[in-house]
MIDOSE-1310 file (N, C-alpha, C; in nm, 2 decimals, decimal comma, always signed):
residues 107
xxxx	+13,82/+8,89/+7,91/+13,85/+8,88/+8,05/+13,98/+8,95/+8,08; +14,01/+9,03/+8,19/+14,10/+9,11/+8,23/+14,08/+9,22/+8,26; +14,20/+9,32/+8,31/+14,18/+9,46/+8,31/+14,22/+9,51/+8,21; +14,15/+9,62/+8,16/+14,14/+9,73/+8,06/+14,19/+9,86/+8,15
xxxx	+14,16/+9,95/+8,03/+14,18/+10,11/+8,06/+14,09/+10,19/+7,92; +13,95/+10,22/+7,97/+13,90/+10,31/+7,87/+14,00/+10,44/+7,90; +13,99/+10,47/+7,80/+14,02/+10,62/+7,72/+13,91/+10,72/+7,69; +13,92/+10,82/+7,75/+13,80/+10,90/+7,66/+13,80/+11,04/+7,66
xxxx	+13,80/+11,10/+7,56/+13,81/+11,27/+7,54/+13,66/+11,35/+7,49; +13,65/+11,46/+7,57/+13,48/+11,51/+7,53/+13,53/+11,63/+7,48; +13,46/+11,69/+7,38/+13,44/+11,83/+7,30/+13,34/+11,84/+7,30; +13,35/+12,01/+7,30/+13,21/+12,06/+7,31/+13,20/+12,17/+7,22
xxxx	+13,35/+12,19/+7,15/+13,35/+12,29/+7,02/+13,42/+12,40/+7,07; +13,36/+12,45/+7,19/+13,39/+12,56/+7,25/+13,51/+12,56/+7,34; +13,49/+12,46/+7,45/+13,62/+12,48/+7,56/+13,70/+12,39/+7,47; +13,82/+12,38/+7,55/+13,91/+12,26/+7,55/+13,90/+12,18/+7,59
xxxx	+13,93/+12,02/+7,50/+13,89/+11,93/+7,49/+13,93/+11,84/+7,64; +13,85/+11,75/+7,69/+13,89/+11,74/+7,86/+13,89/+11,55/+7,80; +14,02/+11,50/+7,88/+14,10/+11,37/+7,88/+14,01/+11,30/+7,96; +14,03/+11,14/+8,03/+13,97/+11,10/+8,10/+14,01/+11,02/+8,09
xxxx	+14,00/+10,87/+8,21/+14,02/+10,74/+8,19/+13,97/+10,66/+8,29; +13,92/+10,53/+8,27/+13,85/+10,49/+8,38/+13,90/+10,34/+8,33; +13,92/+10,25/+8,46/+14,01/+10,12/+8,46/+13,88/+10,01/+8,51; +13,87/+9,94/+8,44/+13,77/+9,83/+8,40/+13,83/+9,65/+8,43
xxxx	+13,77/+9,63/+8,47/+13,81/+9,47/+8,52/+13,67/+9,42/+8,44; +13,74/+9,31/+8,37/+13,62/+9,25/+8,27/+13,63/+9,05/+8,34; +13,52/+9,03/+8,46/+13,49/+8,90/+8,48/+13,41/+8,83/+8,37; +13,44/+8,64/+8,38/+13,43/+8,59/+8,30/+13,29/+8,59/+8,35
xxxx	+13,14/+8,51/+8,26/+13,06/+8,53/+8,33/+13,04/+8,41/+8,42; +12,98/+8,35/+8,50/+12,94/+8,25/+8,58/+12,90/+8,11/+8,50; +13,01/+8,01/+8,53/+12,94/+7,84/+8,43/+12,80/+7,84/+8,53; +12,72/+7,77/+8,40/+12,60/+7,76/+8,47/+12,57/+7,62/+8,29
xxxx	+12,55/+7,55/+8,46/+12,40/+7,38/+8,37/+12,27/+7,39/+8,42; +12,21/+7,32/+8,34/+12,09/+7,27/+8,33/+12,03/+7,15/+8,40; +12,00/+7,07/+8,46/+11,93/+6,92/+8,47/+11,82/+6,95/+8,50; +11,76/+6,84/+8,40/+11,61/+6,79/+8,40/+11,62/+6,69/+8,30
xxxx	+11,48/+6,70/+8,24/+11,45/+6,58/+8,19/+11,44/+6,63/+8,03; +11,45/+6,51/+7,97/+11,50/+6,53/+7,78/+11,50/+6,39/+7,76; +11,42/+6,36/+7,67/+11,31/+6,45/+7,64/+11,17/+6,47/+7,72; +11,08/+6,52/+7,70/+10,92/+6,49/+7,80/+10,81/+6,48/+7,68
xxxx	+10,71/+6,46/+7,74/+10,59/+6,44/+7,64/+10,48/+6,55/+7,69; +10,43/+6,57/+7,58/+10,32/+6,68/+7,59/+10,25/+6,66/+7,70; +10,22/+6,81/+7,81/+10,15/+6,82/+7,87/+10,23/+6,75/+7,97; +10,34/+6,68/+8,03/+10,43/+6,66/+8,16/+10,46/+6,78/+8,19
xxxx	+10,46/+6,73/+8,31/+10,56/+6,88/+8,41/+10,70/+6,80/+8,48; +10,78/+6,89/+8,45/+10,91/+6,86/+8,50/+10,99/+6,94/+8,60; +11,06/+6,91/+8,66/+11,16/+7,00/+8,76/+11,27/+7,02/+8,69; +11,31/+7,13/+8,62/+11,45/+7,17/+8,61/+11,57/+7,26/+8,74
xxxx	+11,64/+7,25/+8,76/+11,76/+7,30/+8,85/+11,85/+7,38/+8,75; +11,94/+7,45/+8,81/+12,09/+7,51/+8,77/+12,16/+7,49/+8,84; +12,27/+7,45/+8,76/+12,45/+7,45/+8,89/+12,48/+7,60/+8,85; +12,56/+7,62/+8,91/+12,65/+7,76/+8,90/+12,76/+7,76/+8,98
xxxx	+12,83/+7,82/+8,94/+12,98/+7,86/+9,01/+12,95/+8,05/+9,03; +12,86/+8,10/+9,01/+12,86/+8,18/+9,06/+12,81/+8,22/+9,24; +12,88/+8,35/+9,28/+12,88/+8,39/+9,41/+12,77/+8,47/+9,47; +12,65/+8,40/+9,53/+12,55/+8,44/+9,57/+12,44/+8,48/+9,45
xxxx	+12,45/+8,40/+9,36/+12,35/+8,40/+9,18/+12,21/+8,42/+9,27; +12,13/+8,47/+9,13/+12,02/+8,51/+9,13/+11,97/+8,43/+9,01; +11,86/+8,41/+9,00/+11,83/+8,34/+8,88/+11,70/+8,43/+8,79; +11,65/+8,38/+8,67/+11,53/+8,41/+8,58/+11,54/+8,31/+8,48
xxxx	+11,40/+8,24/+8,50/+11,36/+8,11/+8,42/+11,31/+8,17/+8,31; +11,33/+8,13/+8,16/+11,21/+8,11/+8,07/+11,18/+8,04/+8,02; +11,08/+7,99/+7,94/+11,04/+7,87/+7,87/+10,99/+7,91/+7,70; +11,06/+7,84/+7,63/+10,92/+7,84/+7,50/+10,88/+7,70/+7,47
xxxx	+10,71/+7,73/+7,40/+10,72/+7,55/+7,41/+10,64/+7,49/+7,54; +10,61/+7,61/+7,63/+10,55/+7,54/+7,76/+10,53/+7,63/+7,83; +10,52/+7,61/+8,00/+10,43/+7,70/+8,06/+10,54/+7,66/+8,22; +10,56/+7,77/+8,24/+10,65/+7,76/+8,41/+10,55/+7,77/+8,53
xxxx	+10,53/+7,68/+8,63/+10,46/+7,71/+8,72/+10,45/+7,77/+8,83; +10,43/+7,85/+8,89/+10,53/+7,92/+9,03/+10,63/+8,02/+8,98; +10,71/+8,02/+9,08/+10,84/+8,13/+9,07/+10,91/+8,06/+8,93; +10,99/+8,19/+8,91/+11,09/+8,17/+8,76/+11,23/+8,25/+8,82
xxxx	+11,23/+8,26/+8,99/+11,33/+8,34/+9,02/+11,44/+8,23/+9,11; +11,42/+8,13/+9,11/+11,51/+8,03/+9,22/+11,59/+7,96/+9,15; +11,65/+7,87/+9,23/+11,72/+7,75/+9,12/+11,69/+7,65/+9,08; +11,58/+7,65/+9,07/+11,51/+7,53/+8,98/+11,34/+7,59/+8,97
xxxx	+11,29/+7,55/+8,88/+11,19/+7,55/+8,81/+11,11/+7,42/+8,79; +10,96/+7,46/+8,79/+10,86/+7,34/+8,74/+10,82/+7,38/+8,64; +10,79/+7,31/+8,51/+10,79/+7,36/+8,37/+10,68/+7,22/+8,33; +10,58/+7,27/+8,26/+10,46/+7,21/+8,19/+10,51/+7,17/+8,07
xxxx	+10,52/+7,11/+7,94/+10,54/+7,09/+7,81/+10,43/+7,13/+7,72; +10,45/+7,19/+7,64/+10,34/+7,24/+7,58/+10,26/+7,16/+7,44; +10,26/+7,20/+7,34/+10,18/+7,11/+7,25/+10,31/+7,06/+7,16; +10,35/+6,98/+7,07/+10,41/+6,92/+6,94/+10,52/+7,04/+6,91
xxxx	+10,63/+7,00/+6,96/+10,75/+7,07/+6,88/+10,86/+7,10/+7,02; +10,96/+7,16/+6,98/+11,04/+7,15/+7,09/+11,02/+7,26/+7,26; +11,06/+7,22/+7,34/+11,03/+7,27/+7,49/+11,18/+7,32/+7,49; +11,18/+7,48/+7,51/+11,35/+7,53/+7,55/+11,30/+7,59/+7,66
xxxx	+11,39/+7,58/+7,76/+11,41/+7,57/+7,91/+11,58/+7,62/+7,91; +11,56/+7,79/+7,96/+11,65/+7,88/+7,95/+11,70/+7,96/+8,08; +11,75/+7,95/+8,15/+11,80/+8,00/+8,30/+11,95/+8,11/+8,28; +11,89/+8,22/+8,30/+11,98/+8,34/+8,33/+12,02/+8,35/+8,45
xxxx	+12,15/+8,35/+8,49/+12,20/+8,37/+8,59/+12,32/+8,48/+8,61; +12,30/+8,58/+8,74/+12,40/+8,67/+8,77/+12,42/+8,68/+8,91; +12,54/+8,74/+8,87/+12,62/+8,75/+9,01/+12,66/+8,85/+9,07; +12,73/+8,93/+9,18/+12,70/+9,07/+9,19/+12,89/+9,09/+9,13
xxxx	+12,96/+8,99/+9,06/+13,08/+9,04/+9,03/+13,07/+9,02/+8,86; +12,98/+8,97/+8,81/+13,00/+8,93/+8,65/+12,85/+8,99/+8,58; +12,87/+9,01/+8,47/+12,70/+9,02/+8,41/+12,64/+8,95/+8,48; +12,61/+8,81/+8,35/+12,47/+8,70/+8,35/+12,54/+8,59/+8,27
xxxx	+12,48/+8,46/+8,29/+12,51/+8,36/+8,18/+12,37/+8,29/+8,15; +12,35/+8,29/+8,03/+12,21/+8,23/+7,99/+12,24/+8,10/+7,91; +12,18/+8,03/+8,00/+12,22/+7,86/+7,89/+12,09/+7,81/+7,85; +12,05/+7,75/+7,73/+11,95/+7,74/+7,71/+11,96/+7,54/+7,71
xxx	+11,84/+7,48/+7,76/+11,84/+7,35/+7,74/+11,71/+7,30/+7,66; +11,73/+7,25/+7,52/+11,63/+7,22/+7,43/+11,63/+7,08/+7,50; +11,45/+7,04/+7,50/+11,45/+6,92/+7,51/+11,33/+6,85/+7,46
């Protein structure tokens, strides 16, 4: 996190070699949780949510382990459990000043 300053020089063999620099601000990504439910039993559906401290976030749900119902684009999700073994319930979140933060919630 901070500002930088790339550097960068191009050759092409033939001309002279041309300088360059471009100044970069590196944001931290956006905290982002989880709530729902942990553990669930095969075959429940649950509502998961995200907090965020990000500014105007977007979201993308995945699941392994189970089955998402509806949208996977909002902030919260309904998620099916799938057969014997663990359910991960994973929300990527971005913002239009940082990448993404992907938190995963095993449950």
């Amino acid at each position: 996190m901070g500002d930088y300053v790339l550097r960068f020089t191009v050759e092409d063999g033939v001309c002279l070699p041309v300088f360059g620099e471009v100044a970069l601000e590196v944001n931290a990504p956006p905290a982002v949780s989880i709530n729902g439910a942990d553990p669930v039993n095969i075959g429940t559906t649950h509502t998961y949510s995200a907090d965020t401290d990000a500014a105007n976030p977007s979201y993308l749900w995945s699941v392994t382990g189970g089955t998402i119902n509806g949208s996977n684009t909002s902030s919260a999700v309904s998620v099916t459990a799938g057969a014997i073994g663990d359910l991960i319930v994973s929300v990527r979140v971005t913002d239009g000043n940082t990448t993404c933060a992907t938190v995963p919630a095993n449950t």
